[in-house]
C-alpha positions in Angstrom: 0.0 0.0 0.0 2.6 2.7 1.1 4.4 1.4 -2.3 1.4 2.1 -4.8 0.6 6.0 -3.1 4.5 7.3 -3.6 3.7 5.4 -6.9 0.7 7.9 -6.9 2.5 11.2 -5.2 5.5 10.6 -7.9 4.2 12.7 -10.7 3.3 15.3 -8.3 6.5 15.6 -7.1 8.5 15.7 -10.0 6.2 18.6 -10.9 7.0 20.4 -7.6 10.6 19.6 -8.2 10.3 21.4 -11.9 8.4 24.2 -10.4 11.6 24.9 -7.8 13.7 24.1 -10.1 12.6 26.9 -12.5 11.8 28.9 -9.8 15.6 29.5 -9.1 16.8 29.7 -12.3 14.2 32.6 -13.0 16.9 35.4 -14.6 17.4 38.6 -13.0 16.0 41.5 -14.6 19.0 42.9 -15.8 21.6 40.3 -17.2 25.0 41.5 -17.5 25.8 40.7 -21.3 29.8 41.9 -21.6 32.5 44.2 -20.4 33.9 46.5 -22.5 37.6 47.1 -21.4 38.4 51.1 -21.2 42.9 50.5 -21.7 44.8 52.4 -19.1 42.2 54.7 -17.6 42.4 55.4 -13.8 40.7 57.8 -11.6 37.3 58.9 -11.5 34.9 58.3 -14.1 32.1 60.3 -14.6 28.7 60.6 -17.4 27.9 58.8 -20.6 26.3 59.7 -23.6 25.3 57.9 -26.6 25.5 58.7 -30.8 22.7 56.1 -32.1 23.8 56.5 -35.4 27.1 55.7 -35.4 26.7 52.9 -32.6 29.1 54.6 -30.2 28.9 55.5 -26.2 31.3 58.5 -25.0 32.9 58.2 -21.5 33.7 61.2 -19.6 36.9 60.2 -18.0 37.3 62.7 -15.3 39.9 61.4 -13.4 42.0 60.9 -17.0 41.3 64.1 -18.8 39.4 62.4 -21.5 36.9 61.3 -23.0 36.9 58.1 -24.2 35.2 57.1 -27.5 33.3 53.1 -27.3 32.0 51.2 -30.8 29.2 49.2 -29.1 29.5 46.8 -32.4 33.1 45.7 -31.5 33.1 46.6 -28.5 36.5 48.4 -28.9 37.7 51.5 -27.6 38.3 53.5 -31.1 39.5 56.7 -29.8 40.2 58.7 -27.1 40.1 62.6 -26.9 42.4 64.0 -24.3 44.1 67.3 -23.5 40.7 67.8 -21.2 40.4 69.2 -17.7 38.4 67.2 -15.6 35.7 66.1 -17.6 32.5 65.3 -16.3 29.5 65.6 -18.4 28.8 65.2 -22.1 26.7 65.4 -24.6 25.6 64.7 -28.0 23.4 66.9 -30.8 22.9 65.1 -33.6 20.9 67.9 -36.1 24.8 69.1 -35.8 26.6 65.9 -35.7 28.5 68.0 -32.3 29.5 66.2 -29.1 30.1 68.8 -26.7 32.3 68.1 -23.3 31.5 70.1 -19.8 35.3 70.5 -17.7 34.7 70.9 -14.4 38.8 72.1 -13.8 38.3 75.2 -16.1 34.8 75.7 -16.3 35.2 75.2 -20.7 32.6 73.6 -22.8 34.8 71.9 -25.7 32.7 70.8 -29.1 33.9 68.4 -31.9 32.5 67.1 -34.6 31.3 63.8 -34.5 32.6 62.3 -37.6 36.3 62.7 -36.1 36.5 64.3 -33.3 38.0 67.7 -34.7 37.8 70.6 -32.3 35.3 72.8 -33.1 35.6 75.8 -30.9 34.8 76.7 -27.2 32.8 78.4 -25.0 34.2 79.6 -21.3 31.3 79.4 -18.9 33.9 80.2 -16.2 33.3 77.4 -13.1 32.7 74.0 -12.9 30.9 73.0 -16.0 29.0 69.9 -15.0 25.8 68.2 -15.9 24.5 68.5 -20.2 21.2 67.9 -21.4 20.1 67.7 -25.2 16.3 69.0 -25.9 16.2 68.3 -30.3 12.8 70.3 -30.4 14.0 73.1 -28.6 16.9 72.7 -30.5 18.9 73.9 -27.2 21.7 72.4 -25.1 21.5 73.1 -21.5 24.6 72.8 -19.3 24.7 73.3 -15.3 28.0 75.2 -14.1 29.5 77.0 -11.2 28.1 78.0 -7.6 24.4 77.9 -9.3 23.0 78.6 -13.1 21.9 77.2 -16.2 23.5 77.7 -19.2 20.7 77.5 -22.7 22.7 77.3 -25.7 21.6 77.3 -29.2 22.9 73.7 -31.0 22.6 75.7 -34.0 25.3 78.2 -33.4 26.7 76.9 -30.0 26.3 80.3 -28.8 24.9 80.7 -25.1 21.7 82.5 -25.4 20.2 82.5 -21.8 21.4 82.1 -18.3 18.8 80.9 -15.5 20.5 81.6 -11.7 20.2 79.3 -8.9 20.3 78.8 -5.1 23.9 76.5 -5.4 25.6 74.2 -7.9 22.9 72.3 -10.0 23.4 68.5 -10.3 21.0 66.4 -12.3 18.5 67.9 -14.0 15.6 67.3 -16.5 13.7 69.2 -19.2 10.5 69.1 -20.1 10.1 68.6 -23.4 5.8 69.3 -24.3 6.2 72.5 -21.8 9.4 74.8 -21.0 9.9 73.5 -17.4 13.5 72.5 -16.2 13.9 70.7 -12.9 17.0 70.8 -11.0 18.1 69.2 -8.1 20.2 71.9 -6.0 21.3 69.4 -3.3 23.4 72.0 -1.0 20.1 74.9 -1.2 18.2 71.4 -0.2 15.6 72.2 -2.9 14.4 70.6 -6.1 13.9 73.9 -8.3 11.8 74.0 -10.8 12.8 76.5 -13.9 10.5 78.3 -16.5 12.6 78.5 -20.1 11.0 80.8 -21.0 10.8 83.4 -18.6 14.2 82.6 -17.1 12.9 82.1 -13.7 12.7 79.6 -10.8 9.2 79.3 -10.3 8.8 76.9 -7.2 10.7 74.8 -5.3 9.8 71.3 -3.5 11.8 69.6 -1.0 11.6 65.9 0.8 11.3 66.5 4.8 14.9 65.2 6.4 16.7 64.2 2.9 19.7 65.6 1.7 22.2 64.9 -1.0 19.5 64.7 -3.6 22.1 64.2 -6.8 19.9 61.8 -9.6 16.8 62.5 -11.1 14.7 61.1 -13.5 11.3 62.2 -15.3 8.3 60.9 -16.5 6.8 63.8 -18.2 3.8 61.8 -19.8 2.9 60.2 -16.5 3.6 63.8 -14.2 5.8 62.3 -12.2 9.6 63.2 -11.1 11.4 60.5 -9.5 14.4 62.2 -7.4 16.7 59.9 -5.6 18.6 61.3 -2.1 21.9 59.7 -0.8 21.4 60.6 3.3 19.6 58.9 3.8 19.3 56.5 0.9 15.9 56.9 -0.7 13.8 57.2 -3.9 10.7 59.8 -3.5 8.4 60.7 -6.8 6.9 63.8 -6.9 3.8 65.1 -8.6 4.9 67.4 -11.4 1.9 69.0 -11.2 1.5 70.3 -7.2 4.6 69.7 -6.1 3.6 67.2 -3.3 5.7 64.0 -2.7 3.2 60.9 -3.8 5.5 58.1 -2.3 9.2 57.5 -0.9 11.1 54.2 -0.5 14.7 52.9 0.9 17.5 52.2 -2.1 21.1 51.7 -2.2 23.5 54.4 -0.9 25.9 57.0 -3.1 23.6 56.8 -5.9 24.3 59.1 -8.9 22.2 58.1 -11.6 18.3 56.7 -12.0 16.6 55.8 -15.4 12.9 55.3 -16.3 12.4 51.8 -18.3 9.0 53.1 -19.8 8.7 49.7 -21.4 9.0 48.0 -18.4 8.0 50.3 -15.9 10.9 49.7 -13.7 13.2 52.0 -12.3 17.3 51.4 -12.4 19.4 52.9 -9.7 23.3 53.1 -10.0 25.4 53.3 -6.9 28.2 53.8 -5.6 28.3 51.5 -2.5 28.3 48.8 -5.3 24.7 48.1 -6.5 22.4 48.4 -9.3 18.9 48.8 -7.5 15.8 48.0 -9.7 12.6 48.6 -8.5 8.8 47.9 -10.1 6.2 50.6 -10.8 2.6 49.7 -10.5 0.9 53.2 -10.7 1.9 54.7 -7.8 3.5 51.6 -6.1 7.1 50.9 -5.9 8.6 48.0 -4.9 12.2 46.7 -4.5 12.6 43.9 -7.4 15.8 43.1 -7.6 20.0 44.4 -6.0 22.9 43.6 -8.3 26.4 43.6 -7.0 28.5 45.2 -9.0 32.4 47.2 -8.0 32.6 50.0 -5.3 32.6 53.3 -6.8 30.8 52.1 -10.3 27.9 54.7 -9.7 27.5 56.8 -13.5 25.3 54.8 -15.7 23.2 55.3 -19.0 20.1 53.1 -19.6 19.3 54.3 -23.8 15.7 52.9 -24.5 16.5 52.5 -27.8 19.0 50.1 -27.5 17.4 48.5 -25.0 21.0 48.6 -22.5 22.2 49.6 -19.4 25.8 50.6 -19.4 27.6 51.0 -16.2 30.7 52.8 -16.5 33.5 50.8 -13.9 36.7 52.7 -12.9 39.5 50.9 -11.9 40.2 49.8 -8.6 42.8 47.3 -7.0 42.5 44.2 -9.5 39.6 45.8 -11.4 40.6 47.4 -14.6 38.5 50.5 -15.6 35.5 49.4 -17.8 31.8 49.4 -19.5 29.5 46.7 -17.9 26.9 46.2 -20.4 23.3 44.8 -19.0 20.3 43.6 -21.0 16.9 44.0 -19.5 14.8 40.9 -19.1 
């Protein structure tokens, strides 16, 4: 009798062994897919930015005085554009086929063209040249700079056309592209300010109760929501675009520098650098903690780009670990 029931229970079991089995092999939901090697790069490294076209990511190697130049077909390093002074963000206008680079040790915003990397010409906004943002409608590049302003330039003559003023330095910011909003997270004024293009003016200002350090931002202008992410202490908060008022706030990893919107997905990537990837679900106004990928101490500047469907993690070197690209796939 006790023969015949496991006889019985047997194909239940196996099933229930299946199920486990699958069950821990589920994939996370980003898979890291290869590691593009950087050369003899050391020191800091700081944003990314992406020419579709062409295939290739650019590396703002601050701690090198460079920028270095990545073909995401053969995963090769193809050039490397140096003579820089601490580099730290770039960007990349493609009506003009310009990348422009933001030094932070002389305050220069260097262009070249994007074909080869001939210098174009400068322009001296005079401190700490930081943070770039592309707006193609507007046709405008906006770079953040010095003890607090906005710089608008025209991508069609790289001339600076407007200046908006802030409280302190700005770090991450976004722009509203169906309206003329800019929001800036001002992290030592403690303030998220929130810019009118085309006045010129800060026009409100939202903060999060006890957080500080608010560096990353992120924004989901079709759903009216800004997701700002503060490093003391460690926290993701979404804001209402609209009023102002903070909709919901949750725990993440610390040091974080950068936080992407998967729109596709509705998921939310967090690069930081304690050593994690954080991504977390959306479900409307719900956010919960999906998933914590290890990845090196210090590796906190990332670039998800829709539209190739990647995360890139940029990796400087430390002890054994040679200064690289981690390249994730979404799943």
């Amino acid at each position: 009798m006790r023969a015949r029931m496991i006889i019985r229970l047997a194909p239940a079991i196996l099933l229930l062994g299946i199920c486990g089995e699958s069950k821990a092999q589920a994939p996370e939901p980003l898979v890291p897919e290869t590691k593009i090697a950087l050369g003899d790069v050391s020191g800091r490294i700081d944003h990314l930015a992406v020419d579709l076209a062409r295939q290739r990511l650019f590396v703002a190697e601050l701690g090198n005085d460079s920028v270095g130049v990545v073909d995401l077909q053969t995963k090769k390093v193809v050039q490397r554009i140096k003579g820089l002074r601490e580099p730290q963000g770039v960007g990349y206008v493609a009506e003009t086929d310009t990348l422009y680079v933001a030094n932070a040790g002389d305050g220069s915003v260097r262009r070249f063209k994007g074909a080869d990397f001939a210098p174009l010409g400068q322009l001296d906004l005079g401190d700490d040249a930081d943070n770039i943002r592309v707006d193609s409608r507007a046709h405008q590049v906006v770079i953040g700079y010095g003890s607090g302003a906005l710089a608008l330039i025209d991508a069609a003559t790289a001339q600076k056309t407007a200046e908006i003023r802030l409280a302190a330095h700005p770090e991450s910011f976004q722009l509203e592209h169906g309206g003329t909003r800019i929001f800036a997270n001002v992290p030592d004024a403690r303030q998220i300010a929130v810019l009118d293009r085309a006045t010129g003016r800060q026009t409100a200002q939202w903060t999060l109760p006890d957080a500080r350090a608010n560096f990353p931002m992120a924004l989901d202008e079709a759903g009216g929501r800004l997701i700002v992410v503060y490093r003391r202490p460690a926290q993701l908060a979404v804001f209402d675009t609209t009023s102002g008022s903070v909709i919901v706030h949750v725990p993440t990893c610390g040091d974080a520098d950068d936080v992407f919107l998967d729109a596709k997905r509705q998921r939310l990537y967090v690069s930081c650098g304690e050593g994690l990837l954080h991504i977390l679900q959306r479900q409307g106004d719900t956010i919960n903690s999906l998933a914590r990928l290890t990845t090196v101490s210090g590796a906190r500047t990332a670039l998800f780009v829709p539209e190739l469907d990647r995360l890139f993690l940029a990796v400087r070197a430390r002890g054994a670990e040679r200064a690289a690209i981690w390249v994730y796939r979404p799943v």
